[in-house]
C-alpha positions in Angstrom: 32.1 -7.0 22.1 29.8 -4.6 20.5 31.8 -5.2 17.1 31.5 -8.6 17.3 27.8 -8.6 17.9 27.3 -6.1 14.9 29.7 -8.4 12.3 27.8 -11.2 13.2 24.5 -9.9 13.0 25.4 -8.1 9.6 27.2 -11.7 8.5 23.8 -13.4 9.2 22.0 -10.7 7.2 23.6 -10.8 4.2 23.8 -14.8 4.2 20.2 -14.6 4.5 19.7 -11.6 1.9 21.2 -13.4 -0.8 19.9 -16.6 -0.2 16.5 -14.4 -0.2 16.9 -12.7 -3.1 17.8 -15.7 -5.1 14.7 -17.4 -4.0 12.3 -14.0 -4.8 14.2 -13.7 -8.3 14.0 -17.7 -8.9 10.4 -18.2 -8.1 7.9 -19.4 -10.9 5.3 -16.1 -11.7 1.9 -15.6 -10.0 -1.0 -16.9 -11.9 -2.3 -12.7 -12.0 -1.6 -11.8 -15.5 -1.1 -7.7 -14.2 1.7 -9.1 -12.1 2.9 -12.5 -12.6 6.3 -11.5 -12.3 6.6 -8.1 -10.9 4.6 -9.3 -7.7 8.5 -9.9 -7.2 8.9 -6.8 -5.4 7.2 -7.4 -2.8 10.1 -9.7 -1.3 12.0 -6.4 -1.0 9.2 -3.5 -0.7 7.8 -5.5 2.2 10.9 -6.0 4.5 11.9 -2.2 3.8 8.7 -1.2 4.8 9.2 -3.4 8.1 12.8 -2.4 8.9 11.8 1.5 9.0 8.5 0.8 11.1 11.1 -1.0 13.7 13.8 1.5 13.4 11.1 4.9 13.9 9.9 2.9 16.9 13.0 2.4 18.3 14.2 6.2 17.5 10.4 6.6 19.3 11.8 4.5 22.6 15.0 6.3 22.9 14.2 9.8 22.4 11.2 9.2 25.5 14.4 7.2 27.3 17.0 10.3 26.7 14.3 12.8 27.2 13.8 10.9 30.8 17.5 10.8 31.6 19.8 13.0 29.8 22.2 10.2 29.0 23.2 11.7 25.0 24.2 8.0 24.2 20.2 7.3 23.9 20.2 10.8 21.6 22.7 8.6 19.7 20.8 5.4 19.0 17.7 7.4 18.3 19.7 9.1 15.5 21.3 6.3 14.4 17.8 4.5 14.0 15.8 7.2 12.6 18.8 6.9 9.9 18.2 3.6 8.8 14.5 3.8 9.1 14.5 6.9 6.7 16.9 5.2 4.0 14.5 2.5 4.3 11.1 3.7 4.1 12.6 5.6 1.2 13.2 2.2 -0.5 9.7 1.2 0.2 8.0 4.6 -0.9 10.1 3.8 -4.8 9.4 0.1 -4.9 6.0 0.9 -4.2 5.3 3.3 -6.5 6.8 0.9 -9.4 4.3 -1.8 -8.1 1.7 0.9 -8.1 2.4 1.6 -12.2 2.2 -2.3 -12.7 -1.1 -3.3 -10.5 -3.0 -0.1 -10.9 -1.7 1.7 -13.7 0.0 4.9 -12.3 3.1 5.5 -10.6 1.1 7.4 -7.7 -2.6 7.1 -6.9 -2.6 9.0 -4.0 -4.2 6.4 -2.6 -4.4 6.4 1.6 -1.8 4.0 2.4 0.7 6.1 0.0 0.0 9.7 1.1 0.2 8.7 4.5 3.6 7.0 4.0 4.6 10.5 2.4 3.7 12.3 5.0 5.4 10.0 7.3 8.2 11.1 4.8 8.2 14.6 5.4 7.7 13.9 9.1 11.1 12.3 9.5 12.9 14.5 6.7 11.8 17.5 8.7 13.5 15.4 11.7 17.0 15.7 10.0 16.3 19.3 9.4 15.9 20.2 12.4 18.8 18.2 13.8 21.6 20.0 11.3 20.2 23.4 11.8 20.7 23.5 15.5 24.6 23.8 16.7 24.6 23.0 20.4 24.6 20.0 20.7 22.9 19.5 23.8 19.6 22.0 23.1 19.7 20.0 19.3 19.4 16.6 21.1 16.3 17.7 23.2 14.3 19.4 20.6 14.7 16.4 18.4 13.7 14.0 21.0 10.5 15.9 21.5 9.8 16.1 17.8 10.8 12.5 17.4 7.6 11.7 20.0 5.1 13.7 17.7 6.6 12.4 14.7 6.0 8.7 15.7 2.3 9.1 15.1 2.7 8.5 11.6 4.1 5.3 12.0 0.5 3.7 12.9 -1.3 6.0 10.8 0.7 4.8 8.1 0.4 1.2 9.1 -3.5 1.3 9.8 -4.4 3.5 6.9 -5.2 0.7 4.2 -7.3 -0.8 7.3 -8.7 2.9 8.2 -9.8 3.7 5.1 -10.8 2.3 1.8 -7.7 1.9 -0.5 -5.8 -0.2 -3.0 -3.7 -1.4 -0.9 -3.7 -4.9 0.8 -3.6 -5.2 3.8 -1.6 -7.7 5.7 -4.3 -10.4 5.9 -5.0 -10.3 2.1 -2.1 -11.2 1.9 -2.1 -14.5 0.5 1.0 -16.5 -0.2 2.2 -20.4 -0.3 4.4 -21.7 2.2 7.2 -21.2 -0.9 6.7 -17.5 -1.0 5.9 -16.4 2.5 8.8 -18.4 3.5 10.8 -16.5 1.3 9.1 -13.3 2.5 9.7 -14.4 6.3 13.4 -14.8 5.2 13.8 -11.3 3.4 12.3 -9.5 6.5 14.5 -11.4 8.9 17.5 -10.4 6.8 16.6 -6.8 6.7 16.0 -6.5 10.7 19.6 -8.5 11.3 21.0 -5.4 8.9 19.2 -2.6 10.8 20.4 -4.3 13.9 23.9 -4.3 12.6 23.7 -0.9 11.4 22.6 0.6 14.7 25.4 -1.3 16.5 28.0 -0.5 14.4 27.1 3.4 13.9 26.2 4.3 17.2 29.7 2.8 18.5 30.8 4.7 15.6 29.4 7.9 17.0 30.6 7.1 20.3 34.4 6.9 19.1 34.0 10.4 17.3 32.7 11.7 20.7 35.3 10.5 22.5 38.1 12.0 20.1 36.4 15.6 20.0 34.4 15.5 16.5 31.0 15.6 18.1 28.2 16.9 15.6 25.3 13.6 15.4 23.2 15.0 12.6 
């Protein structure tokens, strides 16, 4: 059942993520002359930045669930979603800097809104490390989940920092599209969340088989 769920939802995704990124790629340019057609990546920088906020929060929610009941398969989808959300807010760290070179000139600015994503970064890099330098798997699962809860507070900082403190960055209310682009936008993030959705499905059952066939290890 789990299978199906995952195919569909991954089916829907893509289906949505082509039709999005035909629409970002075929809009007409802004009328900004410093970004009339690279404001383009924000269709994908956006969503990426979106998906990894979800996917920490739910690797947040299921390391406080395992830490409360011991049941590894919670160890799982925390690791699983801390997966997705590190691939992606890796994404959104590089397509940011490229619009940072086109709207302001410099590929980093250390501005608030990037260092704070950095460090958000490390915090989750450092949350693989420790996972693949412990062996038993039980003692690695709880040390993780209790890192994974003090990790998580980089997640708002990084969301609230433009807000926080004075930056470059826009912040989600200056953000000001037509109904043509934030449509498009709406769809991009949708498609995105449907993959992570997919993704955590699929390799969590994934995990699941190894488990029952001897090969456990999970990071």
């Amino acid at each position: 059942m789990r299978l199906k769920i995952s195919a569909a939802l991954f089916a829907v995704g893509m289906v949505l993520l082509c039709y999005g990124t035909l629409k970002a790629l075929t809009l007409p340019p802004v009328k900004a002359e410093t970004i009339a057609e690279n404001y383009r990546i924000v269709f994908f920088h956006v969503p990426a930045a979106v998906s990894s906020f979800v996917a920490f929060t739910f690797t947040f929610i299921f390391s406080v669930a395992f830490l409360r009941s011991e049941n590894y398969l919670r160890d799982i989808v925390a690791y699983t979603s801390a997966k997705f959300g590190f691939a992606m807010i890796t994404a959104a760290l590089i397509s940011g800097s490229v619009w940072a070179k086109v709207a302001w000139g410099s590929y980093w600015n250390w501005d608030p809104r990037e260092t704070f994503v950095l460090i958000l970064w490390f915090a989750y890099a450092a949350y693989f490390g420790l996972r693949s330098s412990i062996d038993e798997y039980s003692t690695k699962a709880r040390f993780s989940a209790i890192y994974a809860i003090f990790a998580f507070v980089t997640v708002p900082l990084s969301y609230l920092s433009s807000k926080l403190f004075i930056s470059l960055h826009p912040t989600t209310s200056e953000l000001k599209f037509d109904v043509a682009r934030g449509s498009t936008l709406g769809v991009m993030i949708l498609a995105f969340l449907l993959l992570y959705f997919a993704f955590l499905l699929i390799d969590s059952k994934l995990s699941e088989v190894r488990d029952k066939m001897g090969g456990e290890n999970y990071g």
